[in-house]
Every structure is written in C-alpha cells, then in structure tokens.
C-alpha positions as CSV (number, residue, x, y, z in Angstrom):
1,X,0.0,0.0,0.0
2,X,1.3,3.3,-0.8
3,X,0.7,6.2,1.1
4,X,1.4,10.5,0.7
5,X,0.2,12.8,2.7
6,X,0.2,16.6,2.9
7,X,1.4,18.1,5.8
8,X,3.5,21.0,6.7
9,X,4.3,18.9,9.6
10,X,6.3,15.4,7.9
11,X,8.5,14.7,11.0
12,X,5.2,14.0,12.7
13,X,4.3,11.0,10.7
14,X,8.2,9.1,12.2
15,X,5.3,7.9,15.0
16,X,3.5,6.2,11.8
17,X,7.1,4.7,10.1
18,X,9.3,3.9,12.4
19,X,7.2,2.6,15.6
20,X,5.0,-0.6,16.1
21,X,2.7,-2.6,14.2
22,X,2.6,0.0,11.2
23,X,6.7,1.0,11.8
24,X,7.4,-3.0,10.6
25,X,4.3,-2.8,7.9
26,X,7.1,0.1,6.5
27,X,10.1,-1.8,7.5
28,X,8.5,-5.1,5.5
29,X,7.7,-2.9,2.2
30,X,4.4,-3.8,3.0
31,X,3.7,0.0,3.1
32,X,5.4,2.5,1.9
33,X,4.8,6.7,3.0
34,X,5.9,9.6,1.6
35,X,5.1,13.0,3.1
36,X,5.2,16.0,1.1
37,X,4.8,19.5,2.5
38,X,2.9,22.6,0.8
39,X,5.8,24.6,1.6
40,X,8.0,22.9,-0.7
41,X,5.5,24.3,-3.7
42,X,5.4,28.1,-2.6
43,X,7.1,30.8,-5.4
44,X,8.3,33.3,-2.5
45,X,11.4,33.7,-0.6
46,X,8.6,33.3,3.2
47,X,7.2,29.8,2.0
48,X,3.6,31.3,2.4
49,X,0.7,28.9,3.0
50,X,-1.5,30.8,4.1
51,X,-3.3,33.8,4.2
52,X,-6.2,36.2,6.2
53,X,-10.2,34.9,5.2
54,X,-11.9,36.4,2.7
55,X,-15.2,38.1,4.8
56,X,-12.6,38.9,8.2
57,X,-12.9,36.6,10.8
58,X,-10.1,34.9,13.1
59,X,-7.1,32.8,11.9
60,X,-6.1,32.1,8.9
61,X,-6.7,29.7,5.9
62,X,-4.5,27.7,4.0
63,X,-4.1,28.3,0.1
64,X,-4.8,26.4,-2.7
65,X,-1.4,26.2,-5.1
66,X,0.4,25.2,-2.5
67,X,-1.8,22.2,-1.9
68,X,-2.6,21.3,-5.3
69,X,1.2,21.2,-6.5
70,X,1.8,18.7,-3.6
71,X,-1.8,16.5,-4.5
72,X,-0.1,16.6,-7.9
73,X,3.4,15.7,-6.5
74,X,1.9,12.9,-4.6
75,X,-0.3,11.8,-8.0
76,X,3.2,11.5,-9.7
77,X,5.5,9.6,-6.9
78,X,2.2,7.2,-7.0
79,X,2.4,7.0,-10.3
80,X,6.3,6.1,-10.3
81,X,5.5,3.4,-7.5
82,X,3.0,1.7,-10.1
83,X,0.0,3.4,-8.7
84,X,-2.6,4.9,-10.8
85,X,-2.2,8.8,-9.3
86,X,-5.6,9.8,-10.5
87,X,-7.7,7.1,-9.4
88,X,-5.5,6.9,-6.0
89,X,-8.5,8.7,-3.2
90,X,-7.8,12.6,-2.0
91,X,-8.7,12.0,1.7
92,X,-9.1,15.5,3.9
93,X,-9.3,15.1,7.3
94,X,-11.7,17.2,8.9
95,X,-14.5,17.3,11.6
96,X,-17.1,18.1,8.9
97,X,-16.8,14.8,7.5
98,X,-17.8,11.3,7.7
99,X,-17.0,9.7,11.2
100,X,-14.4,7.1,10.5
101,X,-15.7,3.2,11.5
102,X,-14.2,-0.1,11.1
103,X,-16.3,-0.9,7.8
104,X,-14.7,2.5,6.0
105,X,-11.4,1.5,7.2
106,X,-11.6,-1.7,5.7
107,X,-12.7,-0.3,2.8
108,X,-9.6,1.8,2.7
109,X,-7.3,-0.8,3.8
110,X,-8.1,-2.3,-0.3
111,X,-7.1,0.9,-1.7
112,X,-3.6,0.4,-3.0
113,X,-2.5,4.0,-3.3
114,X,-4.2,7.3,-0.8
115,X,-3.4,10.8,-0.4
116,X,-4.3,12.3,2.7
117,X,-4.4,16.2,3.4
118,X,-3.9,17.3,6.8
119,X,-5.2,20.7,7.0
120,X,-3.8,23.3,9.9
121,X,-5.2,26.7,10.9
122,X,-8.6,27.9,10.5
123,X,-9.5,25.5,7.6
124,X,-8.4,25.0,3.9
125,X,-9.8,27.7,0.6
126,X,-13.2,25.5,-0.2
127,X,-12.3,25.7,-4.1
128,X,-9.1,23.2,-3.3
129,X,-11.4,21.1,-1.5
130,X,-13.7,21.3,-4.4
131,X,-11.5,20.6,-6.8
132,X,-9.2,18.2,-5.1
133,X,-10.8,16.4,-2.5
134,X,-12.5,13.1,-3.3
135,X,-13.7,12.3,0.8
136,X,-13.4,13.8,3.7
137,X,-13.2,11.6,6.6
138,X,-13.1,12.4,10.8
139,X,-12.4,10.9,13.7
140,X,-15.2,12.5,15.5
141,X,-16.8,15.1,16.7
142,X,-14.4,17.2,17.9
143,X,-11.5,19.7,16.8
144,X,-7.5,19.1,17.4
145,X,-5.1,21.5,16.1
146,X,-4.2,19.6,12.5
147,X,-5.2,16.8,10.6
148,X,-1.8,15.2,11.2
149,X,-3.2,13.6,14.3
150,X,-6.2,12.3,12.6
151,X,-4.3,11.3,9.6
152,X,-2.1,8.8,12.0
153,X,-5.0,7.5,13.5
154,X,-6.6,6.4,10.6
155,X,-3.2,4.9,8.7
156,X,-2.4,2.9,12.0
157,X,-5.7,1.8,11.6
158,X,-5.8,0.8,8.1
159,X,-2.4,-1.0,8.2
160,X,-3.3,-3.6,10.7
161,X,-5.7,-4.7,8.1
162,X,-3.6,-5.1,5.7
163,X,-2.8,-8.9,4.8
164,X,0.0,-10.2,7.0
165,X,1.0,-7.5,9.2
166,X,-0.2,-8.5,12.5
167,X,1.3,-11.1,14.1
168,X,-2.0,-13.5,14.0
169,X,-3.8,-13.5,10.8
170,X,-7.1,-13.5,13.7
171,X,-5.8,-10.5,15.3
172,X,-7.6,-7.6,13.2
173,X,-10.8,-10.0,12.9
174,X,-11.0,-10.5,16.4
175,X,-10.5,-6.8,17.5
176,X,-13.8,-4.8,18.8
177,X,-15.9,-3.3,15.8
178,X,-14.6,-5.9,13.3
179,X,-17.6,-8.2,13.8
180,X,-19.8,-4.9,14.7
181,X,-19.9,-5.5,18.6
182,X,-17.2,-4.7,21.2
183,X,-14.0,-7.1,22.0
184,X,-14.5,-9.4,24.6
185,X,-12.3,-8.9,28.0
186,X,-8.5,-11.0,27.4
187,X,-6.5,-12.1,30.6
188,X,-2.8,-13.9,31.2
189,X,-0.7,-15.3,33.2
190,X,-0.8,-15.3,36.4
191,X,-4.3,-17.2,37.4
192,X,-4.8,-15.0,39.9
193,X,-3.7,-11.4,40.2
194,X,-4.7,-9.6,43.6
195,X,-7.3,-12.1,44.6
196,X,-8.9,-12.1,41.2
197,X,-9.6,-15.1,39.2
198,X,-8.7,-15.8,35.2
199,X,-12.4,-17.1,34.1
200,X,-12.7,-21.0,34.6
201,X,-13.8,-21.5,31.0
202,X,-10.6,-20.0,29.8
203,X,-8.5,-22.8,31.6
204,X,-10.6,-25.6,30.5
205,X,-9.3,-26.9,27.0
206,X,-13.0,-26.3,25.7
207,X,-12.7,-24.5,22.7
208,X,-16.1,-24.4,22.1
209,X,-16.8,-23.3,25.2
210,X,-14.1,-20.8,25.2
211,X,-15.6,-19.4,22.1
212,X,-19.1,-19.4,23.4
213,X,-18.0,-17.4,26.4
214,X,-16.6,-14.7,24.4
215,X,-19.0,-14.3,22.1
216,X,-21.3,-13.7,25.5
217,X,-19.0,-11.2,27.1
218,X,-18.5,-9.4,23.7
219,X,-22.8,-9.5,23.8
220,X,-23.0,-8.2,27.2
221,X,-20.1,-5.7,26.9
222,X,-21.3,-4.2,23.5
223,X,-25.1,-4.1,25.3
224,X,-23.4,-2.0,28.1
225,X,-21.2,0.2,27.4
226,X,-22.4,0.7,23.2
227,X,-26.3,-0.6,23.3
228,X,-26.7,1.6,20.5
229,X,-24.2,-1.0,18.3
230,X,-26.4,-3.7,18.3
231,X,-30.2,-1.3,17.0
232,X,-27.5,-1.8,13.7
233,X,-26.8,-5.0,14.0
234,X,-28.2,-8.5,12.1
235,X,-27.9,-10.7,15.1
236,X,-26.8,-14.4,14.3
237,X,-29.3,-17.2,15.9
238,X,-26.1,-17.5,18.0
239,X,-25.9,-14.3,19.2
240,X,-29.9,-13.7,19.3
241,X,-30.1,-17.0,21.5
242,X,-27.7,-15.8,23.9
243,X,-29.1,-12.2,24.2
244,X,-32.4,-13.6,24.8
245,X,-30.3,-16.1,27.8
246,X,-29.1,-12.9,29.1
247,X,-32.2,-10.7,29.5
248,X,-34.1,-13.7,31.0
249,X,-30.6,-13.7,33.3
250,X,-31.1,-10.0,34.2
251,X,-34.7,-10.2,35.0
252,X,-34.3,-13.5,37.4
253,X,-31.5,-11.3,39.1
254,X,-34.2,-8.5,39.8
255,X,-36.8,-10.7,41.1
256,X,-34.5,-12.5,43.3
C-alpha cells in the first residue's frame, strides 16, 4: 500500500514509520509513505501557505497552489510506485466529514494507493477542497489543532488490516468493531492477580466453550457500554439466543 500525505508537519508521521505494528508494515515494504509539504511548492522567498479569510474573521486559511502542486506531486510519486495517481483517493481530514468506522477502514485498507491532506489553521480555501478532494473523513466530533493527528490514526488503523502484518492472521478480525460489537475482556498469566480469578472456562481446553464465552461477554459488553451497536446490528441465531439467555438472566437477578 502506498501512502502520501500533505502536511507542513512530515516529521510528525516518524510515529506512523518507524514505531509498532505499522513501523514493521514500512520496515517489511508492505507499506510505503511519503510525506510531502505545501511549503515545498510556494514561489516566494517566506514559504507562504496561508493567508487572512476572505469576509474577516479569526485565523487564517491555508491556500490552494500550495496544496494542489503537492496533490499533484503525490499523484506522480504514485504513479512512479505503479499506482494509478488519478484514481489513487484525496482523503481531507476534517471534523465536517464522515466519522471514520471499522467498515470504512476496511474499505480503505483495499485501496492500493491514498493521499491524505492534513489541514492546519482555520481550515483550507473550499475551491481546493472542491476541486481536489474526493472524501473527507473524521475521527469524531471534535477539533484538534491539524489533521496530522487524525491522519495517524486512521493509517495505523488501516495498516493492521492489511494482509499479514499483524502477528496473528485472527488478530484484526477478532479486534472490537470488526464483527460490529465490542472485543471481549482478554487475561494472562498469572491465574490469579490480587485475589482475582482468570475465568474457569478460559483454563478448560474447551474450545467451544471458550468461544461461546466470548461471544457472550462481547454481547454483554457491547449491550453495556455501546447498546446503540447492536439497534444496527443483524444478530446471528447465535448471538440472538444468547441475548435472549441474558435478559431472562437479568430479570431473574431483579426478582431474586
């Protein structure tokens, strides 16, 4: 997978290539990232990127040539690494777009070249975004300072998905969302940690109880903490059968 993104912040994204799960992903060529900054594409002797709004108001906004020479930078390393550029997505990262789930992710994760722009100050000019910008994609409803943060969220997130990078090809499938409902709770060694128990079921050799279990506590954590998760939901008999075993549970428990 090939990835550029636009930042007048590159040094940032050494958290992204040269750490964890998605530092090996880089390390194996499984992905490669390229960061190009607008400042590289300005004409004067400042490197100006931005300028006062249009209308007044505070802060400022970031231009459009700037930006577009580096989309069209990015469009041409893509192309060099065997990438169509101009089918490759123009991801923005801002809190007016689409929250970010698991299933866009995914979707993402199949996409072998993105560009993403991480905006700064007050916003980007709209005709750059108009012009440029294919999605634009947040992390939720709330502001940070720059899209970099964002940006590495959503790359570390994509990455794991990508075919042999985690350690266990079950890891990514197992992890809360995938399956639309919340992980269930893990535990190790020792048995016992400050008087508290490791499960029973989880010592027993029973994989199919094992697997029962945690398709109950991933049930009955989902229904807890994220209720609104399963309303979207198609349930599996399985999983019907043991909500149904659980709320006949919870309404023994009050009439005990």
């Amino acid at each position: 997978m090939k990835i550029a993104v636009i930042t007048l912040f590159p040094e940032m994204f050494e958290a992204v290539t040269d750490y964890g799960v998605s530092g090996r992903a880089v390390e194996r060529g499984t992905v490669e990232l390229v960061c190009f900054n607008p400042r590289q594409f300005t004409q004067d002797r400042h490197q100006t990127v931005d300028d006062r709004p249009y209308g007044g108001g505070p802060g400022m906004v970031m231009l459009a040539e700037p930006l577009s020479c580096a989309v069209a930078a990015a469009r041409e390393w893509l192309h060099n690494c065997g990438v169509d550029g101009r089918q490759s997505p123009v991801v923005y990262l801002s809190p007016q777009g689409r929250v970010v789930d698991q299933a866009l992710l995914q979707e993402g994760s199949d996409w072998p070249g993105i560009i993403f722009i991480a905006g700064r100050y007050e916003g980007i000019d709209e005709r750059f975004i108009d012009s440029e910008v294919d999605f634009e994609w947040s992390v939720g409803d709330y502001v940070v300072s720059g899209g970099e943060l964002p940006a590495m969220l959503v790359i570390d997130a994509m990455v794991r998905l990508l075919p042999g990078v985690l350690g266990h090809a079950d890891s990514a499938a197992q992890d809360s969302f995938a399956a639309g409902v919340l992980d269930c709770p893990h535990y190790t060694r020792p048995v016992e940690y400050r008087g508290s128990q490791v499960p029973a079921v989880l010592l027993s050799g029973d994989h199919q109880k094992i697997a029962r279990w945690r398709t109950e506590q991933s049930l009955r954590r989902t229904a807890q903490r994220r209720p609104e998760l399963l309303d979207r939901l198609t349930l599996t008999s399985e999983q019907q059968s043991l909500l149904k075993e659980m709320s006949t549970a919870l309404v023994n428990e009050g009439k005990g």
